[in-house]
TIVO-2410 file (N, C-alpha, C; in nm, 3 decimals):
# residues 172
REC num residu      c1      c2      c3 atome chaine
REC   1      X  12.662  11.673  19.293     N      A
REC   1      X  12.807  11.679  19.289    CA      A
REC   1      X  12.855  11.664  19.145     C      A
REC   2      X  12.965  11.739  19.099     N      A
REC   2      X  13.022  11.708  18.996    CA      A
REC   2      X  13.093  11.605  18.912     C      A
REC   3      X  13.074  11.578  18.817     N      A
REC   3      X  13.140  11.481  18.741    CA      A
REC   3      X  13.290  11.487  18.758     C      A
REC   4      X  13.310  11.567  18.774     N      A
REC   4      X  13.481  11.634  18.793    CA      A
REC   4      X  13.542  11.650  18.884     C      A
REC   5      X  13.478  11.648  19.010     N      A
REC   5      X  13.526  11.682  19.147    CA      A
REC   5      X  13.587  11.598  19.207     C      A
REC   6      X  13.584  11.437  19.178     N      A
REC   6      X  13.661  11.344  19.225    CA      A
REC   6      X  13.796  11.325  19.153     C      A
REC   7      X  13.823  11.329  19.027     N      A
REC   7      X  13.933  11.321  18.938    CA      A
REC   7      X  13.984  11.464  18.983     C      A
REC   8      X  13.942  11.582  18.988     N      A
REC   8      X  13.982  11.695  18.985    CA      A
REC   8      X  14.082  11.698  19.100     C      A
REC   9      X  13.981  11.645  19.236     N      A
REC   9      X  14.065  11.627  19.402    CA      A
REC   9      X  14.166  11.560  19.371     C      A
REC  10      X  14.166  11.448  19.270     N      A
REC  10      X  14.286  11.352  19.270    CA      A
REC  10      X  14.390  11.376  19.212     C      A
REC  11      X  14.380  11.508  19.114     N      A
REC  11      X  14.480  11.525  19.011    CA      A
REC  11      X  14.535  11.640  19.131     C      A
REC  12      X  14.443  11.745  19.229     N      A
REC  12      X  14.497  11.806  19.308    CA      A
REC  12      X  14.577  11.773  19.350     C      A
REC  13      X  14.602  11.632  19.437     N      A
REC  13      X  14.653  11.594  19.532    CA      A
REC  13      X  14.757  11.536  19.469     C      A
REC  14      X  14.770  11.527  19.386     N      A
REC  14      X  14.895  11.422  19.336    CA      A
REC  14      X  14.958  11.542  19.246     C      A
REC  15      X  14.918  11.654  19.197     N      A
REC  15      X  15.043  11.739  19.184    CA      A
REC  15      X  15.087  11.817  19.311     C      A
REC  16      X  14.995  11.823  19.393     N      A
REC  16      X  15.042  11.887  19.510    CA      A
REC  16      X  15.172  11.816  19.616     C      A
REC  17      X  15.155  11.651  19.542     N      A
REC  17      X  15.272  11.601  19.665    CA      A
REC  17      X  15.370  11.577  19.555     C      A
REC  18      X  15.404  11.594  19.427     N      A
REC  18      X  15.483  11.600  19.330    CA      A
REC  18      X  15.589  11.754  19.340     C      A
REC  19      X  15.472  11.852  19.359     N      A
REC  19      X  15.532  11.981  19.377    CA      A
REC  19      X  15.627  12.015  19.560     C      A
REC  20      X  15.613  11.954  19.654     N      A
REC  20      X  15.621  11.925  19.776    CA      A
REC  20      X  15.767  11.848  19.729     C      A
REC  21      X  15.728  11.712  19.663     N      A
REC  21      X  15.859  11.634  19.643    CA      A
REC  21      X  15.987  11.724  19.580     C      A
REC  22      X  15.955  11.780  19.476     N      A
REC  22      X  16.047  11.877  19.347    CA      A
REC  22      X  16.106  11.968  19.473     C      A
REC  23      X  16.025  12.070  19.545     N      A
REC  23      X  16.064  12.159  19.640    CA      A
REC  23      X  16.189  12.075  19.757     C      A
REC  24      X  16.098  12.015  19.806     N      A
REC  24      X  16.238  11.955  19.932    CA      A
REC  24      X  16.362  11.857  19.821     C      A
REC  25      X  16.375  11.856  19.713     N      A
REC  25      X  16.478  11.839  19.632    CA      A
REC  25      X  16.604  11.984  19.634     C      A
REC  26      X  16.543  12.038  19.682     N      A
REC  26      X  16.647  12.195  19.664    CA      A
REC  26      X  16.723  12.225  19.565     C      A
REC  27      X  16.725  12.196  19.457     N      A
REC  27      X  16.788  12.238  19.336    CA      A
REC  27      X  16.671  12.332  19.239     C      A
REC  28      X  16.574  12.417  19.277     N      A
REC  28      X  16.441  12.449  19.229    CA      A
REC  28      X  16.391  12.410  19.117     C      A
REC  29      X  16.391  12.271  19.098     N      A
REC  29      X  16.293  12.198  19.015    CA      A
REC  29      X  16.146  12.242  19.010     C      A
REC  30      X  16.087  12.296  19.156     N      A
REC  30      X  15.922  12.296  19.179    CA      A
REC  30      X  15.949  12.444  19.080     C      A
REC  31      X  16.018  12.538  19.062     N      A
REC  31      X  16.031  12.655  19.033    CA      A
REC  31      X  16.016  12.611  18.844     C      A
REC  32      X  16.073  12.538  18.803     N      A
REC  32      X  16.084  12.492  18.686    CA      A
REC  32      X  15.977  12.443  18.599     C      A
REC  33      X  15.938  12.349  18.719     N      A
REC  33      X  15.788  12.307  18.720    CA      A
REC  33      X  15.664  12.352  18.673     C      A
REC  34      X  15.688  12.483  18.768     N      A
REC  34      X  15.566  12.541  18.778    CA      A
REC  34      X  15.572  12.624  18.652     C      A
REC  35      X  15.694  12.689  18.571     N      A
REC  35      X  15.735  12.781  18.500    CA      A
REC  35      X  15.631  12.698  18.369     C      A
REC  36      X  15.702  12.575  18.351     N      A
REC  36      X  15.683  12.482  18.236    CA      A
REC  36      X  15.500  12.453  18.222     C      A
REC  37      X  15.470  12.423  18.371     N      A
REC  37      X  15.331  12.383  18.347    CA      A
REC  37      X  15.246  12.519  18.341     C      A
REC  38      X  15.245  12.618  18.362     N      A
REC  38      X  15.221  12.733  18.321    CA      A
REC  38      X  15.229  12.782  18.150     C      A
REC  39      X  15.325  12.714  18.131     N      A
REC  39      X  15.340  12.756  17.977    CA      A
REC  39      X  15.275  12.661  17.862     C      A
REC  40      X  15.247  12.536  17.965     N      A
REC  40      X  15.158  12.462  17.880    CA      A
REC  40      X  14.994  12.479  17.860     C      A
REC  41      X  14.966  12.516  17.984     N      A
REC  41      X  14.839  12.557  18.045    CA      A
REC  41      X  14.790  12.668  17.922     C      A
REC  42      X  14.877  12.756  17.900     N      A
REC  42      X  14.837  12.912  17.843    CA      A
REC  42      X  14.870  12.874  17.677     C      A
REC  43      X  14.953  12.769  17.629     N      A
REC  43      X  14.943  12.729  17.524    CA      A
REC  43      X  14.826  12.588  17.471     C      A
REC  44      X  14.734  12.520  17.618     N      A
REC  44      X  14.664  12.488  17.566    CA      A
REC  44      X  14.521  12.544  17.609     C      A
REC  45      X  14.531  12.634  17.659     N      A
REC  45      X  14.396  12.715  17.695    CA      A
REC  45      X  14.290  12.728  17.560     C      A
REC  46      X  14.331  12.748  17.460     N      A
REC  46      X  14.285  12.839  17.323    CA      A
REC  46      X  14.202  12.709  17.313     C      A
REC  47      X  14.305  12.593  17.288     N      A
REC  47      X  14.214  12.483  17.186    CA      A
REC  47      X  14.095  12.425  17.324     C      A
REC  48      X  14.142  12.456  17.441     N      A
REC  48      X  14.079  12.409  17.544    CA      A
REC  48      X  13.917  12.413  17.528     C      A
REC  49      X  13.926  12.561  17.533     N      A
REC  49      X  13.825  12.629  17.498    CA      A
REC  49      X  13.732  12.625  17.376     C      A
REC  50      X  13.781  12.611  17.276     N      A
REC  50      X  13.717  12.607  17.160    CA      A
REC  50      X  13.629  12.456  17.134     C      A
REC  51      X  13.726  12.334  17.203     N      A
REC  51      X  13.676  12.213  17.195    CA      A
REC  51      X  13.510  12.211  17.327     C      A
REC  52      X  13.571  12.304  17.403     N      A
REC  52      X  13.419  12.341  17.513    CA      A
REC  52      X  13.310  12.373  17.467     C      A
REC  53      X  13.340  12.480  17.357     N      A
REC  53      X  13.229  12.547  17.288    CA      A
REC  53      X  13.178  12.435  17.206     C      A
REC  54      X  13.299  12.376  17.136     N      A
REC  54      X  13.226  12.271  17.029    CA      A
REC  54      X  13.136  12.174  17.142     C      A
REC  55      X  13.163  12.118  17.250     N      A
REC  55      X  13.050  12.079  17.298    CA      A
REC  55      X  12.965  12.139  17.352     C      A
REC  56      X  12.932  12.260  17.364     N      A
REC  56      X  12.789  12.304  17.365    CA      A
REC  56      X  12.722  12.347  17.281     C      A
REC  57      X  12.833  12.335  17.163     N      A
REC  57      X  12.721  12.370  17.026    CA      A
REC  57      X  12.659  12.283  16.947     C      A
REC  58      X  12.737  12.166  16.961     N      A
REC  58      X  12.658  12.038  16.896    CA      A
REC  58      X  12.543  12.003  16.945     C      A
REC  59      X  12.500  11.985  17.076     N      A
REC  59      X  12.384  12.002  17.086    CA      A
REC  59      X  12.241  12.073  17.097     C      A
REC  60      X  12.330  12.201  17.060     N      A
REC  60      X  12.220  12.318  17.059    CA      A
REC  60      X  12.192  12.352  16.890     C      A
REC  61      X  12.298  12.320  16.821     N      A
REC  61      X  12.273  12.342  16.639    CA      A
REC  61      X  12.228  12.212  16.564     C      A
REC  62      X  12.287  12.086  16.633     N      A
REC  62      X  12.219  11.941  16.576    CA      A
REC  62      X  12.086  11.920  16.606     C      A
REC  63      X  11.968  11.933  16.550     N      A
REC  63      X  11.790  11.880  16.589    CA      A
REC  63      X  11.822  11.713  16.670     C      A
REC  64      X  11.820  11.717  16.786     N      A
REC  64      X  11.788  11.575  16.821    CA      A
REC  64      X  11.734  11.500  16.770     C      A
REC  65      X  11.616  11.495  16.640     N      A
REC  65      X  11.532  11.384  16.591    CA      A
REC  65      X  11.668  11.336  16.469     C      A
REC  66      X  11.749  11.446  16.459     N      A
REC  66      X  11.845  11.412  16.325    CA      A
REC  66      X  12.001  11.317  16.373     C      A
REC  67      X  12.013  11.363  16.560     N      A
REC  67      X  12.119  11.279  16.637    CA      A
REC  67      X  12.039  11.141  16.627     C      A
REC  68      X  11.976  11.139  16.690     N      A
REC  68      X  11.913  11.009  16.716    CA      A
REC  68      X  11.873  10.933  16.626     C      A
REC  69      X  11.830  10.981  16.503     N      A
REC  69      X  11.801  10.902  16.381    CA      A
REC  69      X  11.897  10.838  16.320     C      A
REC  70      X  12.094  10.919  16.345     N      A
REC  70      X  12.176  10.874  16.249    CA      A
REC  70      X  12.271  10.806  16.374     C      A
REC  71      X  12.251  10.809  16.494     N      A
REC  71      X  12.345  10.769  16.616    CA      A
REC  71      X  12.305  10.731  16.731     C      A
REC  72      X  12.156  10.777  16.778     N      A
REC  72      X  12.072  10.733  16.884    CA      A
REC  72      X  12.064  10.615  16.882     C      A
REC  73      X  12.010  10.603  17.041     N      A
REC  73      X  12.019  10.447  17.078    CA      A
REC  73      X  11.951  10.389  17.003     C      A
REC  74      X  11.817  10.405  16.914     N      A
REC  74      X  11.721  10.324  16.829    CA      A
REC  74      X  11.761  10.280  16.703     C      A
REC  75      X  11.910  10.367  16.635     N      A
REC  75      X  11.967  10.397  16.490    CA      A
REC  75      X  12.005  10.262  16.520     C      A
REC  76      X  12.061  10.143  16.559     N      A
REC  76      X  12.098   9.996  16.552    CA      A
REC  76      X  12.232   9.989  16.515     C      A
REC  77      X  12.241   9.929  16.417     N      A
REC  77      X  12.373   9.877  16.361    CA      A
REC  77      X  12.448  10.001  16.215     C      A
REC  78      X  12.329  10.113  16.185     N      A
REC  78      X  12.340  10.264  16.102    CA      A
REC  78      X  12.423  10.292  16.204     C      A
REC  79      X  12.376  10.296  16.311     N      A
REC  79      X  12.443  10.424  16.441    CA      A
REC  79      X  12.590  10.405  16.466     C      A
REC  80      X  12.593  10.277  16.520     N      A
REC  80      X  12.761  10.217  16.518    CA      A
REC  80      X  12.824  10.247  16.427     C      A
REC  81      X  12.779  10.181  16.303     N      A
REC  81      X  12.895  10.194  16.202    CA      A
REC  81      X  12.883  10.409  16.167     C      A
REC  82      X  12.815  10.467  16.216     N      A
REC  82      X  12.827  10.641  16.150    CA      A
REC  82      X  12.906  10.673  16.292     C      A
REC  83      X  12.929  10.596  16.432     N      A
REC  83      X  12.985  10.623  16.520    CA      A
REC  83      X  13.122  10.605  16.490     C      A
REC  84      X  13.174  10.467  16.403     N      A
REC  84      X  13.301  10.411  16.405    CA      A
REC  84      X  13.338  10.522  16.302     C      A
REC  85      X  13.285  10.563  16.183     N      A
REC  85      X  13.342  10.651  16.108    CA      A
REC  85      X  13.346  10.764  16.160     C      A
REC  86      X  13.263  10.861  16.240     N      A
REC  86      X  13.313  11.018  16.298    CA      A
REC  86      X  13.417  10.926  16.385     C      A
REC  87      X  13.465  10.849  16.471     N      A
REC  87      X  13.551  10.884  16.539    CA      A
REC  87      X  13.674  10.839  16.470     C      A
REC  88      X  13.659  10.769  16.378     N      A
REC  88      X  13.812  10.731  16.258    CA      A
REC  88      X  13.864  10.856  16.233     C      A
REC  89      X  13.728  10.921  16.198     N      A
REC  89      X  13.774  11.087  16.112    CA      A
REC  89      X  13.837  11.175  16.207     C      A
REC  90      X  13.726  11.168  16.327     N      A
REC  90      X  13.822  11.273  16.433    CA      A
REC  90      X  13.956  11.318  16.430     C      A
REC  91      X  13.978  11.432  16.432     N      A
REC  91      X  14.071  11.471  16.478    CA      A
REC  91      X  14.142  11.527  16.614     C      A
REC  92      X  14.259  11.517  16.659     N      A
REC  92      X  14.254  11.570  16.708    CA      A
REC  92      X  14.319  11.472  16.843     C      A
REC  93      X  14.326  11.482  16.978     N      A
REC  93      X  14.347  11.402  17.098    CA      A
REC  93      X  14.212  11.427  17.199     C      A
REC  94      X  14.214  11.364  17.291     N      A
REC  94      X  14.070  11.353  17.409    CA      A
REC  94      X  14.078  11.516  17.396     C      A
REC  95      X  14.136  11.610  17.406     N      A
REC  95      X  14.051  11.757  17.433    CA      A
REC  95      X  13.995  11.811  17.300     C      A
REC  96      X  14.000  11.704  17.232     N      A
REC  96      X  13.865  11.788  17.110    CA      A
REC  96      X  13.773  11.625  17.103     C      A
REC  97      X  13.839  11.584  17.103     N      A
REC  97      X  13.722  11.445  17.072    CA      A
REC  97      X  13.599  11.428  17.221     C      A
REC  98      X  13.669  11.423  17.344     N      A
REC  98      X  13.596  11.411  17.410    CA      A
REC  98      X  13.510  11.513  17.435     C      A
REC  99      X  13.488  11.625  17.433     N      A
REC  99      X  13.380  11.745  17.482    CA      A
REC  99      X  13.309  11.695  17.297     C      A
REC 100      X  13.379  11.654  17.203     N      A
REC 100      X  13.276  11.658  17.085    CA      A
REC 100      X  13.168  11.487  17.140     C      A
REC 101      X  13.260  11.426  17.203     N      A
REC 101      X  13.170  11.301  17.236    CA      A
REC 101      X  13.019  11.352  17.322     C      A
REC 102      X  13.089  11.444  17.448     N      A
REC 102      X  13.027  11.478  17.546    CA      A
REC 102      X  12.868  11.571  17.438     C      A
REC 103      X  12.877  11.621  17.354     N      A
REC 103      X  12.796  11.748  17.282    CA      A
REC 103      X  12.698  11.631  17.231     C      A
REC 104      X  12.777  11.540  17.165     N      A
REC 104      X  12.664  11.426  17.109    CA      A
REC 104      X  12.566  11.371  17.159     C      A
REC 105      X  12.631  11.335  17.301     N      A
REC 105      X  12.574  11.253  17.362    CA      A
REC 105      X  12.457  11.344  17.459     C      A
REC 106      X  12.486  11.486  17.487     N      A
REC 106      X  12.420  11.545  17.514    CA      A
REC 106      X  12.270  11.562  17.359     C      A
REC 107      X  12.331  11.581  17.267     N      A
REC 107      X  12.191  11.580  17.129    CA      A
REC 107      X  12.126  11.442  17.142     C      A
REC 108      X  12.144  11.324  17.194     N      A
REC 108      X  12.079  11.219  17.211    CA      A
REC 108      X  12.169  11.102  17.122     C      A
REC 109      X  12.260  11.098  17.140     N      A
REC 109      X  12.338  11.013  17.075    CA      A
REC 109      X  12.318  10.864  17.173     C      A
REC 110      X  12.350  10.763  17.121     N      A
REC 110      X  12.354  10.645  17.214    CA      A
REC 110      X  12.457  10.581  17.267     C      A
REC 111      X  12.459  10.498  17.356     N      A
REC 111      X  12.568  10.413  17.393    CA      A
REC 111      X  12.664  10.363  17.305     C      A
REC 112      X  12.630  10.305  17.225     N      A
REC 112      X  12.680  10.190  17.141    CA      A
REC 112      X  12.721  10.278  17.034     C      A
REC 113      X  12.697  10.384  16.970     N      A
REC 113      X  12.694  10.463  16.838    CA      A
REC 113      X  12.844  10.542  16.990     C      A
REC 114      X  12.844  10.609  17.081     N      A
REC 114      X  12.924  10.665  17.091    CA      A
REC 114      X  13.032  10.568  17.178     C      A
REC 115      X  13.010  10.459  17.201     N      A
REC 115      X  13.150  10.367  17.231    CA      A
REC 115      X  13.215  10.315  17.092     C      A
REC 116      X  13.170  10.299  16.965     N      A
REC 116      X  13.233  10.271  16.836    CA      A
REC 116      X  13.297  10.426  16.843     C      A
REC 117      X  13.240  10.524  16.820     N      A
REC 117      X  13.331  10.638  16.810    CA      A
REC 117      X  13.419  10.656  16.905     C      A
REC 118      X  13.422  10.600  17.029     N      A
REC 118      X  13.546  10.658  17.096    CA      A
REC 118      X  13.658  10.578  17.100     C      A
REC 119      X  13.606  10.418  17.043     N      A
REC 119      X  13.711  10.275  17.033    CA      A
REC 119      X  13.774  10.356  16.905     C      A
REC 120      X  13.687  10.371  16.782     N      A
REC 120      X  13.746  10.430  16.687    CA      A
REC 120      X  13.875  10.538  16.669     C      A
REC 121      X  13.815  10.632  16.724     N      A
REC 121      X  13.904  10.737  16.753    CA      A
REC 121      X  14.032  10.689  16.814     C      A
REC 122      X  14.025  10.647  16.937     N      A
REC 122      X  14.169  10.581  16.962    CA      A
REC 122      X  14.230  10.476  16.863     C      A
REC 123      X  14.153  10.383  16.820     N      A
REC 123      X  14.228  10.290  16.740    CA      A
REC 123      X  14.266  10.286  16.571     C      A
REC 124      X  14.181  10.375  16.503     N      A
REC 124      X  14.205  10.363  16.423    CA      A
REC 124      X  14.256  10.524  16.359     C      A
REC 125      X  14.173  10.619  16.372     N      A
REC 125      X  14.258  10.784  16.385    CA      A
REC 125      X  14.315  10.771  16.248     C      A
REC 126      X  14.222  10.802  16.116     N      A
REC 126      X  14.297  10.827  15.975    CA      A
REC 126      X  14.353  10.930  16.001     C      A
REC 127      X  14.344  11.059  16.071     N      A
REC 127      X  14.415  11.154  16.069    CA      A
REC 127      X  14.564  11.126  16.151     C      A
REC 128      X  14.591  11.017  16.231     N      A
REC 128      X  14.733  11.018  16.248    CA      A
REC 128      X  14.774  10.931  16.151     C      A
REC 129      X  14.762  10.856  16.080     N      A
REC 129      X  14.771  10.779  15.982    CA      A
REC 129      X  14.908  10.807  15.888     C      A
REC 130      X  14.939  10.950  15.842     N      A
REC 130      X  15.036  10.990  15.778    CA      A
REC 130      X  15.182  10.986  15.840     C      A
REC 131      X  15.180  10.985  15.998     N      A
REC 131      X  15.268  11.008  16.083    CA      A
REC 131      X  15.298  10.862  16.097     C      A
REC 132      X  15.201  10.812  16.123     N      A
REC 132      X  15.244  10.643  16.141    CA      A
REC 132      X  15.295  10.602  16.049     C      A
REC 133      X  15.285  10.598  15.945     N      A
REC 133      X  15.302  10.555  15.842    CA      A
REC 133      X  15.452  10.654  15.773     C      A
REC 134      X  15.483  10.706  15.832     N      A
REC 134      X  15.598  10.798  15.854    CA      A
REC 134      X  15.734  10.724  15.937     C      A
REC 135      X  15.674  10.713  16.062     N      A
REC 135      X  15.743  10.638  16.150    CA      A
REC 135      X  15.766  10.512  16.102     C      A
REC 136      X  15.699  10.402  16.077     N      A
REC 136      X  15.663  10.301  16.108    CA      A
REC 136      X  15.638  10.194  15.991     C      A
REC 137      X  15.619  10.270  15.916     N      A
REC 137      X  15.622  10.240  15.750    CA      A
REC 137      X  15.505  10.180  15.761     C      A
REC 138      X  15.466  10.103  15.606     N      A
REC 138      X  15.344  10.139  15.539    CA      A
REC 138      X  15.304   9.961  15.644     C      A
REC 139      X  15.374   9.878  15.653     N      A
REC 139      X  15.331   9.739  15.662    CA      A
REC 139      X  15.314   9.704  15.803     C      A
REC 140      X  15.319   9.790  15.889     N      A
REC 140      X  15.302   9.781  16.034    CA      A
REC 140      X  15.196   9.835  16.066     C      A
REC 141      X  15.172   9.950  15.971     N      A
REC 141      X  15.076  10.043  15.997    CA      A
REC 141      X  14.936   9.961  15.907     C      A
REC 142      X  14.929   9.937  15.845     N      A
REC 142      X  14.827   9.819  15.756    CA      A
REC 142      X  14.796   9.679  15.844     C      A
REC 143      X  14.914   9.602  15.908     N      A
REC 143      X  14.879   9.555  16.015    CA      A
REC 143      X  14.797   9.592  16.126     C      A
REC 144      X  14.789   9.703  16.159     N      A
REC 144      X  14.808   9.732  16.277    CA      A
REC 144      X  14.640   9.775  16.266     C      A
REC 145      X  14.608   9.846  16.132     N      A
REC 145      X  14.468   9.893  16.101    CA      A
REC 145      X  14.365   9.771  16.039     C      A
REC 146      X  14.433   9.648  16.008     N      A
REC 146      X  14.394   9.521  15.989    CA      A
REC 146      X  14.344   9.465  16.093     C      A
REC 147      X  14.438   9.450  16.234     N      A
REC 147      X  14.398   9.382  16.367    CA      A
REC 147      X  14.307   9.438  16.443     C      A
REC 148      X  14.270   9.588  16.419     N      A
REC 148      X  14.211   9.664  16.521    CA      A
REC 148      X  14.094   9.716  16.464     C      A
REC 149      X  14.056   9.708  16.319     N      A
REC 149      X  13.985   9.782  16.238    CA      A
REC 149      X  13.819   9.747  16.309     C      A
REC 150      X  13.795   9.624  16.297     N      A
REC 150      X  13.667   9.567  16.317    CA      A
REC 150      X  13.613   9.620  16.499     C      A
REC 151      X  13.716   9.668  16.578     N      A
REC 151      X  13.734   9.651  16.745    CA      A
REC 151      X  13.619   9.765  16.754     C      A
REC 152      X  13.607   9.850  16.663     N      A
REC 152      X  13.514  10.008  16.714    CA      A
REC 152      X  13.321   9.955  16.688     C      A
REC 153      X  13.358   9.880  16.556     N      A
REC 153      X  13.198   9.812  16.517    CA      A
REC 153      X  13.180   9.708  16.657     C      A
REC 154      X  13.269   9.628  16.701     N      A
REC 154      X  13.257   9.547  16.784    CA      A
REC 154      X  13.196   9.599  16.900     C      A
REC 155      X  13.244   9.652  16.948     N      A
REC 155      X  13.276   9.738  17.081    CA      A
REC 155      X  13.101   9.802  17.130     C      A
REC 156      X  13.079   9.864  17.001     N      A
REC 156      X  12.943   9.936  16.981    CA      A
REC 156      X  12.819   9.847  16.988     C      A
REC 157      X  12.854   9.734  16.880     N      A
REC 157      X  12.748   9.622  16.940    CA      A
REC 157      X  12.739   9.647  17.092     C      A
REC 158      X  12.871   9.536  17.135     N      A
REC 158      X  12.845   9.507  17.282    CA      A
REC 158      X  12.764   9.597  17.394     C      A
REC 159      X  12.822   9.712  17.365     N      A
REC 159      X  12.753   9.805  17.432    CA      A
REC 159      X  12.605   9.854  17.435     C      A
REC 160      X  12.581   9.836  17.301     N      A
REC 160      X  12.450   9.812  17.304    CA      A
REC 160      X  12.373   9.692  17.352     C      A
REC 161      X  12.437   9.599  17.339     N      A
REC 161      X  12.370   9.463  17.387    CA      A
REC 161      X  12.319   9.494  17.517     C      A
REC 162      X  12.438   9.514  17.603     N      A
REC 162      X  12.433   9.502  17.740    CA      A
REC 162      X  12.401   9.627  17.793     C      A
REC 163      X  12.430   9.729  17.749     N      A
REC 163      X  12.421   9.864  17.762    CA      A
REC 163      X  12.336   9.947  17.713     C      A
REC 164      X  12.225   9.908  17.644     N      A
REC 164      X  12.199   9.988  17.510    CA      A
REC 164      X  12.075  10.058  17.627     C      A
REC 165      X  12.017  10.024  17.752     N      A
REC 165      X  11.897  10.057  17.783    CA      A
REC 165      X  11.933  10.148  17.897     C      A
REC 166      X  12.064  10.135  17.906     N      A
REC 166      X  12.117  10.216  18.049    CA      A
REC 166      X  12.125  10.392  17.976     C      A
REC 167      X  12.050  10.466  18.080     N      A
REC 167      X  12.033  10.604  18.052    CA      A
REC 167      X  12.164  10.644  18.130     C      A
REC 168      X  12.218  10.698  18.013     N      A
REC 168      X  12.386  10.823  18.050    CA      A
REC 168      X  12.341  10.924  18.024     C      A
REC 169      X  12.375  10.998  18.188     N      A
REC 169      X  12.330  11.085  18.218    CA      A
REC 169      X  12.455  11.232  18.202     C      A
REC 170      X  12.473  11.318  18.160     N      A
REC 170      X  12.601  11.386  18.176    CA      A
REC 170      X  12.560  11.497  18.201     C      A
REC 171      X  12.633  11.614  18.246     N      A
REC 171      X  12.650  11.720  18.299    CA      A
REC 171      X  12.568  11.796  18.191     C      A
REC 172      X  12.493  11.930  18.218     N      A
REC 172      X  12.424  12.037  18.150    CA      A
REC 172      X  12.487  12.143  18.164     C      A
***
């Protein structure tokens, strides 16, 4: 069974009684709906896709002895910290980061090397950095990369501690 088939049924079902709700509203909201989510769909198809490919190419162009040496479960405390930095660097939101997580972890990446990159990525993200720091100015945003900075190295330990021997298995 698929990795996807349970979230997939669930996301079914819950736009299906959203679209049901909008409809017996009679003002054609479901019509609006559908117009809008259609137009998002076909404007994010492109990057959809491309972030797909990027995960099947990372593990078919990266040599596994070269994943595993700089991120595999054996790389230690190298792996974490080269995990916390690709996912700082990442760009991008979950539809490019995650299929690039998914490609890694398919080349033999490890637990702990890819939970620092994905704590990373959410928490620290130099590439939104300019925007924050836009919004929010420079001393919130320095806070904010002060309190959370250490959370991706952290994170990666742990996971390895407790996690480091558990085989993740993902889709081919």
């Amino acid at each position: 069974m698929s990795q996807m088939l349970v979230p997939t049924l669930l996301m079914a079902v819950i736009a299906a009684a959203l679209f049901i709700f909008a409809y017996c509203k009679g003002d054609g909201s479901h019509m609006i709906a559908l117009k809008t989510g259609t137009k998002l769909l076909l404007d994010t198809a492109p990057l959809l896709i491309f972030a797909f490919l990027i995960a099947g190419l990372v593990p078919v162009l990266l040599p596994p002895p070269l994943v595993q040496k700089w991120i595999g479960a054996e790389s230690g405390i190298r792996g974490i910290f080269m995990g916390t930095l690709a996912g700082a660097i990442s760009p991008g939101g979950p539809y490019v980061s995650l299929p690039l997580a998914l490609g890694l972890l398919r080349a033999g990446a490890g637990v702990g090397a890819m939970v620092a990159y994905l704590t990373a990525w959410s928490l620290i993200a130099f590439a939104r950095l300019p925007m924050e720091i836009g919004i929010l100015g420079w001393k919130l945003t320095l806070i904010r990369l002060a309190c959370t900075f250490f959370f991706a190295p952290i994170a990666g330990l742990l996971a390895t501690l407790f996690f480091g021997k558990v085989n993740i298995s993902v889709g081919t």
